[in-house]
C-alpha positions as CSV (number, residue, x, y, z in Angstrom):
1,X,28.8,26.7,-19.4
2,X,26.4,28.5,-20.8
3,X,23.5,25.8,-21.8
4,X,23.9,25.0,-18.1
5,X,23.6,28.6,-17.1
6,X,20.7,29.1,-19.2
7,X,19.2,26.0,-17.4
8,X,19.8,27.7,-14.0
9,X,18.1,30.9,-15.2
10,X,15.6,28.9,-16.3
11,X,15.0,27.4,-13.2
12,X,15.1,30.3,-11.2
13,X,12.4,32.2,-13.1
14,X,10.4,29.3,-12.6
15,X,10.3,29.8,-9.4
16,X,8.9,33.2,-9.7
17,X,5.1,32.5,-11.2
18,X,3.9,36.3,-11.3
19,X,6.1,36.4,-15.0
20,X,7.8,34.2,-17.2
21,X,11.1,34.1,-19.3
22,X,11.0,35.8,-22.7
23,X,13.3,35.5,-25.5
24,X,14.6,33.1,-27.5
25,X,18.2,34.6,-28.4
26,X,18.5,36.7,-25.7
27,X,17.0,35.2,-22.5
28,X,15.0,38.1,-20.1
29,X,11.7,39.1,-18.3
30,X,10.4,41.7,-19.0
31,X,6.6,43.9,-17.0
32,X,5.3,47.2,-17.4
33,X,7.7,47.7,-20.0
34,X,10.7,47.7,-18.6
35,X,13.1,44.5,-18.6
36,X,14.6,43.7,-15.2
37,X,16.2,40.3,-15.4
38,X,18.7,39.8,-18.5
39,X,20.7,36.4,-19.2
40,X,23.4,37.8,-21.9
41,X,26.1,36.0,-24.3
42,X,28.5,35.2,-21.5
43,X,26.0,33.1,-20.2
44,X,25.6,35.4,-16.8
45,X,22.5,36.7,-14.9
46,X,21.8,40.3,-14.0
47,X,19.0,41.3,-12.2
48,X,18.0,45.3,-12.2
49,X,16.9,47.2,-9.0
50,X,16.6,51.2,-7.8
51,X,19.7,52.8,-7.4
52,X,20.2,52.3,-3.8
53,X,19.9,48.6,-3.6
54,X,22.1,47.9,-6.3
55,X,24.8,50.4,-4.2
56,X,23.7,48.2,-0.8
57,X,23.5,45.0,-3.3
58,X,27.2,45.7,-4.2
59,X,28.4,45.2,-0.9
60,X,26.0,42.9,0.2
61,X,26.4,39.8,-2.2
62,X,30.3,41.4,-3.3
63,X,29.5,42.1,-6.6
64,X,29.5,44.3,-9.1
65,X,27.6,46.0,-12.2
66,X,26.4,43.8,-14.8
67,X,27.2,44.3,-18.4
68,X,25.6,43.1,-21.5
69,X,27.5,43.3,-24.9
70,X,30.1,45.4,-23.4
71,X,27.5,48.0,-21.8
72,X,27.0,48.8,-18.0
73,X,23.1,47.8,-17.6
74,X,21.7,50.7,-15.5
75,X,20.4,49.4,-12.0
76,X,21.4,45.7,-12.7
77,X,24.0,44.2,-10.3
78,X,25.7,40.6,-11.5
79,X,24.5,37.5,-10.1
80,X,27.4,35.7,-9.1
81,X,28.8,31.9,-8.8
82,X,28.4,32.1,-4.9
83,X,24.8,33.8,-5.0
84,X,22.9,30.8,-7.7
85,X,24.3,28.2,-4.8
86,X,20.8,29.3,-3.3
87,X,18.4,30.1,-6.0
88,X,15.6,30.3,-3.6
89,X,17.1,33.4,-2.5
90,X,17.8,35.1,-5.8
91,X,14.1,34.3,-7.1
92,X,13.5,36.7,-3.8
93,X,15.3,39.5,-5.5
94,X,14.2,38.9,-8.9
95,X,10.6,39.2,-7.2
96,X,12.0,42.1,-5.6
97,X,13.0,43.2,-8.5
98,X,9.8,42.6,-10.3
99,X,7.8,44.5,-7.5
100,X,10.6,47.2,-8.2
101,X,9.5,47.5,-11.6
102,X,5.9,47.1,-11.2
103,X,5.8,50.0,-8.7
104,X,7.2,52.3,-11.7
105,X,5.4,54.8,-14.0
106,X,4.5,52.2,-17.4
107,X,7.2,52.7,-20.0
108,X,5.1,54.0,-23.0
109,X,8.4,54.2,-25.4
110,X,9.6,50.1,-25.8
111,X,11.7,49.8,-28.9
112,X,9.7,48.4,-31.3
């Protein structure tokens, strides 16, 4: 499950050109130096926005907060099963997402 995961993840960044996948152990993207798509060890796909879409997102798409090694991910909501059916509308919110980012004061302190 999760080579074929990875594949999908894969495939949805591709469809976003404005960024690319980064990562070899830990699949994410990553601009302005903040990361704001993250594929973790469970082999599942969390995509970060501001706080009040990921409330709306919650109910929207029925799902939840994403974790990653057992942590909540601040402003990510879990990409479900039911939403990568149509990856042409989850590259929307990972451009979303991106533009999210983007539109944020550059994060000077990255963890070297």
């Amino acid at each position: 499950m999760w080579e074929e995961n990875l594949k999908i993840y894969d495939e949805l960044v591709a469809k976003c050109p404005r960024f690319e996948r980064l990562g070899k152990t830990m699949p994410y993207t990553s601009a302005n130096g903040y990361m704001f798509s993250l594929f973790n060890k469970a082999g599942e796909i969390g995509i970060r926005f501001s706080k009040e879409n990921q409330q709306a997102y919650f109910t929207k798409f029925d799902t939840t907060y994403y974790k990653s090694y057992g942590a909540v991910m601040n402003g990510y909501i879990l990409i479900t099963e039911q939403m990568l059916k149509d990856l042409d509308k989850v590259a929307l919110l990972l451009n979303e997402s991106y533009d999210y980012i983007m539109s944020l004061e550059p994060n000077k302190h990255k963890k070297k």
